[in-house]
VONU-399890 format. One line per field, with one value per residue: residue number from 1; x, y, z of N, C-alpha, C in turn. Coordinates in nm, 3 decimals. Layout:
N
resi = NUM ...;
nX = X ...;
nY = Y ...;
nZ = Z ...;
caX = X ...;
caY = Y ...;
caZ = Z ...;
cX = X ...;
cY = Y ...;
cZ = Z ...;
This chain:
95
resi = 1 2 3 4 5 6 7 8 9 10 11 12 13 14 15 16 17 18 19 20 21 22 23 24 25 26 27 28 29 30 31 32 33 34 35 36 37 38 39 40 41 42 43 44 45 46 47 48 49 50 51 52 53 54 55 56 57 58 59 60 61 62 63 64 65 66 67 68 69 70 71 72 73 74 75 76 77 78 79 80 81 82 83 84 85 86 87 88 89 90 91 92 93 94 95;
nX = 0.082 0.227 0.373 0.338 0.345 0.326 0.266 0.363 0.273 0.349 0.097 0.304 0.443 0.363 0.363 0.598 0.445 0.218 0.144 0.101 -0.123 -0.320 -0.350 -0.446 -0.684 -0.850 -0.901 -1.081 -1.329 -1.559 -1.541 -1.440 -1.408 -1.330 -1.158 -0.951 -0.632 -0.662 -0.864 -0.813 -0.571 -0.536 -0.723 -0.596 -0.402 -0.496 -0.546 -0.376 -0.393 -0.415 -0.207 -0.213 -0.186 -0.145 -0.198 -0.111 -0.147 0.037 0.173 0.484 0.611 0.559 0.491 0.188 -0.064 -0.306 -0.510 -0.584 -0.624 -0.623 -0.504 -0.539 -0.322 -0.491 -0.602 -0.710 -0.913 -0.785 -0.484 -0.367 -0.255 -0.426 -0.420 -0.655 -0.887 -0.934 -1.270 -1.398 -1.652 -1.876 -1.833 -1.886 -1.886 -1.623 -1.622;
nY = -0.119 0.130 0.379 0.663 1.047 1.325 1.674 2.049 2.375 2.726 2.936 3.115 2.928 2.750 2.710 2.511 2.291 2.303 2.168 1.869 1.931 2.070 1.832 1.652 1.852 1.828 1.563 1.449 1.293 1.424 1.729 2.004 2.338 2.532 2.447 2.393 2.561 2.780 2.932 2.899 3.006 3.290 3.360 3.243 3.438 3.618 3.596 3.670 3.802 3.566 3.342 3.055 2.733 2.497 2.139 1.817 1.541 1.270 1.067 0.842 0.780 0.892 1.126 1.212 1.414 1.352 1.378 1.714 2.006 2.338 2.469 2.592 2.748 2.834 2.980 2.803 2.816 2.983 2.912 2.763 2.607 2.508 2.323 2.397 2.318 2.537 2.734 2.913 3.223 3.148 2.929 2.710 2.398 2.220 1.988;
nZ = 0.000 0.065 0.193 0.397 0.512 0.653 0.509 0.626 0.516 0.446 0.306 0.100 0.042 -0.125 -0.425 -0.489 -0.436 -0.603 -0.830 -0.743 -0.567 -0.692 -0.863 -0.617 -0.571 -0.847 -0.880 -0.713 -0.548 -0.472 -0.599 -0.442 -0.438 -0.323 -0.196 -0.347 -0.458 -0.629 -0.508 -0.260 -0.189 -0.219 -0.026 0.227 0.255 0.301 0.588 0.785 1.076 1.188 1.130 0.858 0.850 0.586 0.590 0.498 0.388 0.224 -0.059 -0.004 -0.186 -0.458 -0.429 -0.405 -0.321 -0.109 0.122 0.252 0.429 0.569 0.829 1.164 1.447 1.787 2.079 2.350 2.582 2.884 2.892 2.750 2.427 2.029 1.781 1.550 1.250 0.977 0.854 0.637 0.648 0.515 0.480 0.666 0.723 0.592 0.372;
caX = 0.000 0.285 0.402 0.250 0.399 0.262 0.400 0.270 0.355 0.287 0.050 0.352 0.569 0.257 0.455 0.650 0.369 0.110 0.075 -0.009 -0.261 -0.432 -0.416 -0.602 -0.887 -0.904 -0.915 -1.173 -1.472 -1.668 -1.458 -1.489 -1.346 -1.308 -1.003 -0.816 -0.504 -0.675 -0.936 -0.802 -0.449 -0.558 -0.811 -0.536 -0.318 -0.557 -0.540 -0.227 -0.362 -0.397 -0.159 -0.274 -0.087 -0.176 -0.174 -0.133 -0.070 0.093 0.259 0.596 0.682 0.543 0.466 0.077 -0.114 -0.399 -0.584 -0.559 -0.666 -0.563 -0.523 -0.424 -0.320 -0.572 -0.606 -0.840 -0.888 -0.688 -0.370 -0.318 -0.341 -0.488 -0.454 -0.804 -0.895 -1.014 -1.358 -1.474 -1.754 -2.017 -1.890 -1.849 -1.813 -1.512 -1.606;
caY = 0.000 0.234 0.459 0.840 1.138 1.436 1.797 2.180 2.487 2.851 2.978 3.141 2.815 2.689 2.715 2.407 2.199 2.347 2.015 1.807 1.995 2.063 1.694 1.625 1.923 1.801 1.426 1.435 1.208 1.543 1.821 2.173 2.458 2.626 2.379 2.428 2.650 2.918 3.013 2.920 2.998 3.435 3.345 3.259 3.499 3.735 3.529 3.761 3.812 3.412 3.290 2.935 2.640 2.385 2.035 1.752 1.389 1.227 0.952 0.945 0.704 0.984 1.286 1.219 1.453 1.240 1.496 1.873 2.092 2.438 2.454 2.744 2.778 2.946 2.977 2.724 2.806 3.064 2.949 2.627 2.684 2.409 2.388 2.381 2.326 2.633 2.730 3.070 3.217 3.126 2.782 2.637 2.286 2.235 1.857;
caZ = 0.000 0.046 0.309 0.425 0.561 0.652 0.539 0.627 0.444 0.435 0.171 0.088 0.026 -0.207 -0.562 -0.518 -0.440 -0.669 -0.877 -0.630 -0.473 -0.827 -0.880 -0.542 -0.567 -0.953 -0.931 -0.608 -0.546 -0.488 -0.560 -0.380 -0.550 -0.203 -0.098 -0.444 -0.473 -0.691 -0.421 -0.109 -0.132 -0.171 0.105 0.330 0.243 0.374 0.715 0.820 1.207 1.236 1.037 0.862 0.710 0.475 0.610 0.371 0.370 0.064 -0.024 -0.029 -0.305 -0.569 -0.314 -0.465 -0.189 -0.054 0.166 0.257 0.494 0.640 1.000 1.264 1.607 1.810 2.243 2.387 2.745 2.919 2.874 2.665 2.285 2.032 1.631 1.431 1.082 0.965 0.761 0.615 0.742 0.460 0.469 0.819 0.687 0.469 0.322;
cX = 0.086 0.289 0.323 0.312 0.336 0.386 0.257 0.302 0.256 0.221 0.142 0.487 0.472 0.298 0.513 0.534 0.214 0.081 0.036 -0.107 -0.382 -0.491 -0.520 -0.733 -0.949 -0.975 -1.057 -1.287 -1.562 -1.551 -1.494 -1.374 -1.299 -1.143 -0.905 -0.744 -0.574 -0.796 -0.845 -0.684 -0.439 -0.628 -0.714 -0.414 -0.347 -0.592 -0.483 -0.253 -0.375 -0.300 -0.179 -0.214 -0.159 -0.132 -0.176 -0.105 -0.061 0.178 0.421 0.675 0.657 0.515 0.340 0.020 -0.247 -0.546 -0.471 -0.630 -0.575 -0.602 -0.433 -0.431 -0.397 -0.576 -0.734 -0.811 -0.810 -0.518 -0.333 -0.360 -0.369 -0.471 -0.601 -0.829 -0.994 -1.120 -1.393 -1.581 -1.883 -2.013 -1.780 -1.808 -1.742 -1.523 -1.596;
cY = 0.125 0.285 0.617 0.899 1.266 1.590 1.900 2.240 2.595 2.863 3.023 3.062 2.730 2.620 2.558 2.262 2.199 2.245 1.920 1.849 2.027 1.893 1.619 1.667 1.848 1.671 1.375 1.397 1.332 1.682 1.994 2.223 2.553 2.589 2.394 2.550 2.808 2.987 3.030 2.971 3.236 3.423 3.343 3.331 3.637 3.742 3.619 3.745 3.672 3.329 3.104 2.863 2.560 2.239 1.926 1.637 1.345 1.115 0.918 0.871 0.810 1.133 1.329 1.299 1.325 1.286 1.610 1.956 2.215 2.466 2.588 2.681 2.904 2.909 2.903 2.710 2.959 3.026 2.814 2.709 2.497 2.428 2.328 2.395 2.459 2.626 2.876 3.112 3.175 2.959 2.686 2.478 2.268 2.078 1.877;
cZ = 0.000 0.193 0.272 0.472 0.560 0.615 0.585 0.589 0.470 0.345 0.093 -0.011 -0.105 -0.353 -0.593 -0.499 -0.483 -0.752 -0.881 -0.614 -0.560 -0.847 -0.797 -0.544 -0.752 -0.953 -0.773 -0.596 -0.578 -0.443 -0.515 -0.394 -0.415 -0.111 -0.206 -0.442 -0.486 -0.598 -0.278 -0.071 -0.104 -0.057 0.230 0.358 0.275 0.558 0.790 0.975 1.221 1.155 1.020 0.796 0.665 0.537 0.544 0.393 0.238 0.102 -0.051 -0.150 -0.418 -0.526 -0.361 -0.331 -0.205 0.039 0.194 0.350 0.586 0.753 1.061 1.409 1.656 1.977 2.214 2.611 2.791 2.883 2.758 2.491 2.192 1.858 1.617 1.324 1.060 0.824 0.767 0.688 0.656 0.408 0.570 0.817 0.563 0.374 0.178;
């Protein structure tokens, strides 16, 4: 079946792994246009006071991504903090 590895990157760092990430939102059981590059990657580049990375698993025999989601660090509690997958505000579930 292969091995997995997870990476994260800045929106910033996006470039080198822009053909992957097309290949996952393209080739997707049910694909949403909201997780591909060309929306989401200005979306989170407008993030600036939370800053948000890109979480990805892939495989590492071809570096095929596999899933995707952008996640931040945010306080949970007074003092502990907690990452969370983040969602816009007009679409609270990201599936």
């Amino acid at each position: 079946m292969g091995t997995f590895e997870t990476l994260a990157f800045d929106p910033g760092e996006a470039t080198q792994h822009h053909a992957a990430w097309i290949a996952l939102a393209d080739g997707a059981i049910a694909p949403n246009p909201f997780f591909g590059p060309g929306f989401l990657l200005p979306y989170l580049e407008g993030m600036k006071r939370r800053p948000v990375r890109l979480h990805v698993l892939r495989r590492k025999s071809d570096g095929a991504f596999l899933a995707a989601a952008p996640f931040a660090s945010r306080r949970f509690g007074l003092v502990s903090r907690t990452m969370s997958a983040q969602a816009g505000d007009y679409g609270p579930l990201g599936t």
